[in-house]
C-alpha positions in Angstrom: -19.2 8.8 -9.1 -17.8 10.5 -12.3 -15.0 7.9 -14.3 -12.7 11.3 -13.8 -13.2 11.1 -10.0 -12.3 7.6 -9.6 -8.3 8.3 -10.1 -7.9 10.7 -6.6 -10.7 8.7 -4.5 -8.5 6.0 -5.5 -5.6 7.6 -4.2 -7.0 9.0 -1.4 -8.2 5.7 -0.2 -4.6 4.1 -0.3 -3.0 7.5 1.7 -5.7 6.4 4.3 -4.5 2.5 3.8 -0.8 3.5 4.6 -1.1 4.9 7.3 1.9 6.2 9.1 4.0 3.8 7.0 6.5 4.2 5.1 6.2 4.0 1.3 8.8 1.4 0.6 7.2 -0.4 3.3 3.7 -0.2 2.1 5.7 -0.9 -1.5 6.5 -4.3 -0.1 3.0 -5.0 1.4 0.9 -3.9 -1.8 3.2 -5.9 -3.7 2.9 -9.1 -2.1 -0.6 -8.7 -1.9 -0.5 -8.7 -5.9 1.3 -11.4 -6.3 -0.8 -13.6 -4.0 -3.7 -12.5 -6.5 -1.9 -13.2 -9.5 -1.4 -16.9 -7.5 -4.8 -17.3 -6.6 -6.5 -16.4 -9.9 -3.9 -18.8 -11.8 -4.9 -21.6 -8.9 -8.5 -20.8 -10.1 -8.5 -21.2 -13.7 -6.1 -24.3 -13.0 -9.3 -26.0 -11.3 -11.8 -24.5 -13.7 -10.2 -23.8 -16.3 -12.2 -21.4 -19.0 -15.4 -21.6 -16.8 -13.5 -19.2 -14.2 -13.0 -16.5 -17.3 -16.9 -16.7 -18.0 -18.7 -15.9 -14.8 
């Protein structure tokens, strides 16, 4: 797959995701799931510091 292509698959993809749901409400969902990310990769280099951010 072609860098260029990777934008509208992308998009695609999350139009499948939602569903019949509403935007805000998918908003709120994608959101959260972010921020537990953010939480968990934080928790991570906590424990292992700059090992995490080498592989």
């Amino acid at each position: 797959m072609a860098l260029s292509n990777l934008g509208p698959v992308l998009w695609s993809c999350a139009d499948s995701m939602r569903g019949s749901m509403s935007a805000d409400e998918y908003k709120d969902y994608l959101l959260g799931l972010v921020f537990y990310k953010h939480i968990s990769d934080s928790q991570l280099y906590d424990v292992y510091g700059h090992a995490f951010l080498k592989g």
